[in-house]
C-alpha positions as CSV (number, residue, x, y, z in Angstrom):
1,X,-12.0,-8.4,-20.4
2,X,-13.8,-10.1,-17.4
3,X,-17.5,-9.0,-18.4
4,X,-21.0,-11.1,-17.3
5,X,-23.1,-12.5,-20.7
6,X,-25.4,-9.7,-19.8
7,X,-22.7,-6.9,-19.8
8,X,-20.9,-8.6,-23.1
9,X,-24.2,-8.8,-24.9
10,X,-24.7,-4.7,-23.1
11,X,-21.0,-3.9,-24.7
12,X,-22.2,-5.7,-28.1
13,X,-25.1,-3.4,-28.5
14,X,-23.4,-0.2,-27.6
15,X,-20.8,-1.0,-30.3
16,X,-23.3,-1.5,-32.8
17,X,-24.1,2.6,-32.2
18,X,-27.9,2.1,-32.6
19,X,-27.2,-0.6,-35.5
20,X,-30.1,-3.2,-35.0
21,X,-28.6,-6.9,-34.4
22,X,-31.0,-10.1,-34.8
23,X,-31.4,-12.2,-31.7
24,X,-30.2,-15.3,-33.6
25,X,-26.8,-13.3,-34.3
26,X,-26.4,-12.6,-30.6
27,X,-27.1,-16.1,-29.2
28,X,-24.7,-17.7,-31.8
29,X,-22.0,-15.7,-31.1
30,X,-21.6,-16.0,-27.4
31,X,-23.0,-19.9,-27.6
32,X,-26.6,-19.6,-25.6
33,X,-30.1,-19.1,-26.4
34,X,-32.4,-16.6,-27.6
35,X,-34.6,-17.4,-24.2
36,X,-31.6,-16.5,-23.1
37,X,-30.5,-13.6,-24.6
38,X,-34.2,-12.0,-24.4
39,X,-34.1,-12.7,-20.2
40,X,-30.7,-10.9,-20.4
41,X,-32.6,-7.9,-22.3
42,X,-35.4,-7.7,-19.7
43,X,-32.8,-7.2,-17.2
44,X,-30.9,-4.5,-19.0
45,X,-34.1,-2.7,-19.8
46,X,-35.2,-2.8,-15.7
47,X,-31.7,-1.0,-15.3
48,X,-32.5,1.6,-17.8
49,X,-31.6,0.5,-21.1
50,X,-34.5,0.8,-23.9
51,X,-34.7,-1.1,-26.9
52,X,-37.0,-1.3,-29.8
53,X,-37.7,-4.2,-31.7
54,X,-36.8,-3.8,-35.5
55,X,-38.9,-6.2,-38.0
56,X,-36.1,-8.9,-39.6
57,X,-33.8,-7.2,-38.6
58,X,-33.9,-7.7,-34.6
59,X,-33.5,-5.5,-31.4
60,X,-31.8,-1.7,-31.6
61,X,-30.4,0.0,-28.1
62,X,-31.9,3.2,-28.0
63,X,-31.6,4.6,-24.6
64,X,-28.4,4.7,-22.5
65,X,-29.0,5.6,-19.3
66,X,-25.7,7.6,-17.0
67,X,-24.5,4.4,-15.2
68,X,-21.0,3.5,-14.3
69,X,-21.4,-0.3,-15.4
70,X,-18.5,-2.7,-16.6
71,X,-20.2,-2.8,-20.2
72,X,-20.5,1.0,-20.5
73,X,-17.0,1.8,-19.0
74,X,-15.6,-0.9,-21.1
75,X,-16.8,0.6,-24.4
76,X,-14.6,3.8,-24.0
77,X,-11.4,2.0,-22.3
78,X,-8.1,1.5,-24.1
79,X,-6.2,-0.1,-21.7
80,X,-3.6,-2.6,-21.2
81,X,-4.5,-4.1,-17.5
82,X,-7.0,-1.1,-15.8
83,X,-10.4,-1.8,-16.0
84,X,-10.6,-5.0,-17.1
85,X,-11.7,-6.6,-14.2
86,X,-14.4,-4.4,-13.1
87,X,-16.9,-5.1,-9.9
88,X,-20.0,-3.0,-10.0
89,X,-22.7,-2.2,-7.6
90,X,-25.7,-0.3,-7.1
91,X,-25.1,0.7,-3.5
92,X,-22.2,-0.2,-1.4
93,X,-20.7,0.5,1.9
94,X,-17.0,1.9,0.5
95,X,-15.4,1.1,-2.4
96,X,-12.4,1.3,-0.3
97,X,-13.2,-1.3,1.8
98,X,-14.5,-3.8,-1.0
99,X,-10.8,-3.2,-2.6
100,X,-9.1,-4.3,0.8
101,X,-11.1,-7.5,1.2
102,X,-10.5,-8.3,-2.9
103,X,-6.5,-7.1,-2.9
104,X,-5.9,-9.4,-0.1
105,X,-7.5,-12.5,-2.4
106,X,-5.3,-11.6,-5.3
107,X,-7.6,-9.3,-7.4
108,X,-5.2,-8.4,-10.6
109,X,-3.2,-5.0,-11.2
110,X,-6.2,-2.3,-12.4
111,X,-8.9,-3.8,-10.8
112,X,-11.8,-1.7,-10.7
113,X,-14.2,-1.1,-7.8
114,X,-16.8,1.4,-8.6
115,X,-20.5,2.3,-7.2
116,X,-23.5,4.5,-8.4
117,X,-23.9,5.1,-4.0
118,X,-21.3,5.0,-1.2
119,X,-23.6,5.0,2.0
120,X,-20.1,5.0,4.0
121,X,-17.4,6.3,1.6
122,X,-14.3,8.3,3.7
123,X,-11.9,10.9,2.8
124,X,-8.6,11.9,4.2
125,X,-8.3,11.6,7.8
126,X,-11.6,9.6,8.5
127,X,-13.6,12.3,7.3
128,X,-16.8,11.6,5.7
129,X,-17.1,11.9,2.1
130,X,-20.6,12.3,0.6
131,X,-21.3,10.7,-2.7
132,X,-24.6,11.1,-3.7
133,X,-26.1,8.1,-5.8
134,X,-26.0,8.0,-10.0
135,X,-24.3,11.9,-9.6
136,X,-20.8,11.2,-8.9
137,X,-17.9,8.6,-9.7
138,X,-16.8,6.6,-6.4
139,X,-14.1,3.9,-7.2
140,X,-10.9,2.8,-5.8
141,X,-8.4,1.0,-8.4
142,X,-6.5,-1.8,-7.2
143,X,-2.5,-0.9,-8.8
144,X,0.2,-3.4,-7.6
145,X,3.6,-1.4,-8.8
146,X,6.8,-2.8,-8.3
147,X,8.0,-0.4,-5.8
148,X,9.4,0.0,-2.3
149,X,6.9,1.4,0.7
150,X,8.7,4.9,0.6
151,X,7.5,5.7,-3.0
152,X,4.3,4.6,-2.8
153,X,3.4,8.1,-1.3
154,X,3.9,9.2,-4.9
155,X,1.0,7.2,-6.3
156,X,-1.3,9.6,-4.9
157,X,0.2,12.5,-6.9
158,X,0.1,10.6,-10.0
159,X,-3.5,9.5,-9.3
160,X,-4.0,13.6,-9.1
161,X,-2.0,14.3,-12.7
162,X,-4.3,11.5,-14.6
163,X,-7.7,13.0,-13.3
164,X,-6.9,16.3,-14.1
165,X,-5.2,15.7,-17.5
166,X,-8.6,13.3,-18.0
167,X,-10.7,16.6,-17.4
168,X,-9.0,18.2,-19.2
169,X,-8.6,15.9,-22.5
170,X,-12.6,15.9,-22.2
171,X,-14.4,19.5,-21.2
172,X,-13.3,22.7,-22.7
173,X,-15.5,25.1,-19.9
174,X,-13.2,25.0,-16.8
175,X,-9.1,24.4,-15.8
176,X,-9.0,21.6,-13.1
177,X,-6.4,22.7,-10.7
178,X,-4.5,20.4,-8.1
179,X,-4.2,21.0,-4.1
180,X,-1.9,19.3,-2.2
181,X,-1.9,16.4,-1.9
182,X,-4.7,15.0,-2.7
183,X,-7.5,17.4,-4.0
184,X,-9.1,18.8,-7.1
185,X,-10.4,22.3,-7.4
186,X,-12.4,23.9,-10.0
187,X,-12.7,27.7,-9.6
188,X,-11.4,27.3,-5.9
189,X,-13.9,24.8,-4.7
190,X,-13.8,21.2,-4.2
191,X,-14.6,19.0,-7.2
192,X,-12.9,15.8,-6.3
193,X,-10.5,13.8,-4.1
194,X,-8.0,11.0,-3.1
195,X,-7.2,8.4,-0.6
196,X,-4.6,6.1,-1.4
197,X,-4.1,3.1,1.2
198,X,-0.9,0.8,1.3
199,X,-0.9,-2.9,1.6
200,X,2.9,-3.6,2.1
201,X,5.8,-6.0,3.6
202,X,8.6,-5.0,4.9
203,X,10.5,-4.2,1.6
204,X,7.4,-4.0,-1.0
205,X,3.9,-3.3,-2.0
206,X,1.8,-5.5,-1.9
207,X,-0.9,-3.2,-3.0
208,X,-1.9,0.2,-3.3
209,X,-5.5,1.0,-2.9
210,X,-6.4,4.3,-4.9
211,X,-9.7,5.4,-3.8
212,X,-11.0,8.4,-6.6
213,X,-14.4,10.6,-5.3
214,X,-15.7,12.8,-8.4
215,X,-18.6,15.2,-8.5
216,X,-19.8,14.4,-11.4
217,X,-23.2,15.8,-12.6
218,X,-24.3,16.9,-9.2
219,X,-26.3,20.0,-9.0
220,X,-25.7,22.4,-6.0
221,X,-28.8,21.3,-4.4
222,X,-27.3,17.8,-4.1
223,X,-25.1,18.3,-1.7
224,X,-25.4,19.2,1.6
225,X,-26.0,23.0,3.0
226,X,-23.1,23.0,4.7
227,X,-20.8,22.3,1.7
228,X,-22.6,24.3,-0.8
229,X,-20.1,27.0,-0.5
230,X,-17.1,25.1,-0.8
231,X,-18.0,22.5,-3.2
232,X,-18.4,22.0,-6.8
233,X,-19.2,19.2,-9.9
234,X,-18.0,19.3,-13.4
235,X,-21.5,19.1,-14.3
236,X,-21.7,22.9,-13.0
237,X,-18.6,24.2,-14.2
238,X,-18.9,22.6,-17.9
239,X,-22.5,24.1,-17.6
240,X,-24.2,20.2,-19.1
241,X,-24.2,17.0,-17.8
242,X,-21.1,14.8,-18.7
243,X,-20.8,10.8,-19.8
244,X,-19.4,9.4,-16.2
245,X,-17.9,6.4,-17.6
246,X,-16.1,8.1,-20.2
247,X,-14.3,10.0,-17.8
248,X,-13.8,6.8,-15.4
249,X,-12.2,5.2,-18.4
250,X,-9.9,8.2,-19.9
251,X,-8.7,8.2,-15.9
252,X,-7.6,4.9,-15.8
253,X,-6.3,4.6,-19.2
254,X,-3.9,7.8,-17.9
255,X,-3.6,6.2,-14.4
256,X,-2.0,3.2,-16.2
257,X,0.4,5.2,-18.0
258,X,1.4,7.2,-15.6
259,X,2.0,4.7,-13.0
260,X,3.8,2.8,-15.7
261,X,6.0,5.8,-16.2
262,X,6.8,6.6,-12.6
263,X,7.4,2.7,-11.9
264,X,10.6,2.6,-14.8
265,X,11.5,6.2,-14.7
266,X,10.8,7.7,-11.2
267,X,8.4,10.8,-10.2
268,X,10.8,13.2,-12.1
269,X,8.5,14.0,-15.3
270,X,5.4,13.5,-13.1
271,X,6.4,15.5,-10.6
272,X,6.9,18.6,-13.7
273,X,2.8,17.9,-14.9
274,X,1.9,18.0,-10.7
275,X,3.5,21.3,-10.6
276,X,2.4,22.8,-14.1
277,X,-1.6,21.4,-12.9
278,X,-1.2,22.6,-9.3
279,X,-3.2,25.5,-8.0
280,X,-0.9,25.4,-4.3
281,X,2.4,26.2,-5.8
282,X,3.4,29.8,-5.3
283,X,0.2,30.7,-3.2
284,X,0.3,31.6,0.5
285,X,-1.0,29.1,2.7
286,X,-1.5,28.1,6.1
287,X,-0.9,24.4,6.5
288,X,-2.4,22.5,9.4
289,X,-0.3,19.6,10.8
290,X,-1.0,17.0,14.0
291,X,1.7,19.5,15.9
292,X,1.6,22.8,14.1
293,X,0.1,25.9,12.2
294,X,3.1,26.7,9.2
295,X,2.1,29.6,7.5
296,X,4.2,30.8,4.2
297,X,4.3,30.7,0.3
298,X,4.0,27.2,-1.1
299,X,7.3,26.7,-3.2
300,X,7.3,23.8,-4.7
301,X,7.1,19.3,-3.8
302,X,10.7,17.3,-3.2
303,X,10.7,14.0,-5.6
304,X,9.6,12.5,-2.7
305,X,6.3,14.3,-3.3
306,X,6.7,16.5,-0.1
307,X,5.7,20.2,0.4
308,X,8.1,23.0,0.6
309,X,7.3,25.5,2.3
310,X,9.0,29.2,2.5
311,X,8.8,30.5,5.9
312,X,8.7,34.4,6.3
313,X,12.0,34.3,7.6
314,X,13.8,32.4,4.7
315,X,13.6,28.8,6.3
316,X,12.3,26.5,3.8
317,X,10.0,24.1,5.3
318,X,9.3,20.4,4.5
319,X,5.7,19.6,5.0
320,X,4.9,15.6,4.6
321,X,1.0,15.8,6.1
322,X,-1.2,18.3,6.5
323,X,-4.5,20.1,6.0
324,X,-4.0,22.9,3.4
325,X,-5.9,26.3,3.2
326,X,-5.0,29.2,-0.1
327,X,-5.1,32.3,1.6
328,X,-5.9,35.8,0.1
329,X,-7.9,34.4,-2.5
């Protein structure tokens, strides 16, 4: 695990569970001072984190702010490779972007870029996404599978599986349902999205840049009026506010699996768990491409991951790209 001494003597604390440890105890297991390790817990307590000092028996953690840091993410992850190499920031442009620049200089498989504000963070087709700072979860997870260009479209509908299956492993209040191809709804509106971005030769992948936006503990007056209507956080729908790096790490430990899966065995039993979690398949919709309006009852994906379409006059349609919209609901 590639944590700072601040965010290992952070992970120490929270897995203590409000155990006091002595300063002495800390600086002789990670080899530096108690200066040392008292500057590190000024810091921590400027971002949030409270302790009390505990006569003889040193300093206890008793307040854990909702932050989406290494250390806190890191104390809920059971992973193999995702999420051990985590970069963190306050405020950032797009994680998206980040995780081009560090793919290209050999970041590892699972590497984690993840943000408590995107001031520039993009959805599907350049849109703009808006992620609202300490509410939501905006990362994009580095995954370098062994695979050919023409699967990776599949990554993005096993990214969708392990969110939802994460949702639903953790709140009891609401089903998370998937829209193709890349969309989470709860109750009909939006709750979350996904932009996957290829880095590839000719013949492989090089990368594949898996960019996850969650409305986390949003109210509705946090987003904007325009959205209101069409938008939604779990935070709303499980009626409390939720751990967000709990659900960041039950996400990637699925994400691992399930890109693990799909890499030795193909998109065949992932493709059964899209279409049991999917809230497009037998619905009518009307599905919005670059060079047409198809309008029919959503049947089912190829293994390819591609929308069929049935056509009011029997033609089943193939639909690789488009903007979906669930009619007559």
């Amino acid at each position: 695990m590639n944590l700072s001494m601040k965010d290992k003597i952070l992970q120490r604390f929270l897995s203590a569970k409000g155990e006091p440890i002595s300063g002495q105890q800390l600086a002789d297991e990670l080899g530096i001072s108690r200066t040392a390790i008292w500057k590190h817990l000024q810091t921590l307590q400027e971002e949030g984190y409270e302790f009390v000092t505990i006569k003889k028996k040193g300093y206890r953690l008793v307040e854990v702010p909702d932050r989406v840091d290494a250390a806190k993410i890191s104390s809920f992850l059971n992973t193999k490779r995702f999420g051990h190499a985590i970069h963190y920031f306050e405020e950032i442009d797009s994680t998206q972007s980040v995780a081009q620049q560090l793919a290209r200089q050999g970041a590892e498989d699972g590497t984690v870029i993840i943000a408590e504000e995107q001031t520039g963070g993009k959805g599907r087709m350049q849109r703009t996404w808006h992620s609202a700072k300490g509410k939501g979860i905006w990362m994009t997870i580095i995954v370098r599978p062994n695979i050919p260009p023409h699967q990776a479209p599949q990554l993005t509908l096993v990214a969708a599986v392990s969110v939802v299956l994460a949702m639903k492993s953790l709140y009891k209040n609401f089903i998370p349902v998937i829209k193709w191809p890349n969309d989470i709804l709860i109750n009909g509106k939006k709750c979350a999205g996904i932009l996957t971005e290829m880095l590839a030769e000719m013949d492989r992948v090089e990368g594949l840049l898996i960019g996850i936006g969650i409305n986390t503990n949003h109210e509705l007056d946090d987003f904007p009026e325009d959205i209101q209507s069409i938008a939604t956080s779990i935070a709303i729908e499980e009626k409390q506010k939720v751990d967000r790096a709990q659900l960041v790490a039950e996400i990637l430990k699925n994400l691992e699996y399930y890109t693990d899966e799909y890499v030795a065995h193909g998109f065949k039993s992932i493709k059964k768990l899209w279409e049991e979690h999917s809230g497009t398949i037998g619905k009518r919709i009307k599905a919005t491409t670059i060079r047409e309006i198809i309008e029919g009852q959503a049947v089912g994906i190829t293994d390819e991951g591609v929308l069929e379409i049935l056509l009011d006059d029997g033609q089943v349609k193939k639909v690789y790209s488009a903007d979906i919209e669930i009619q007559n609901e």
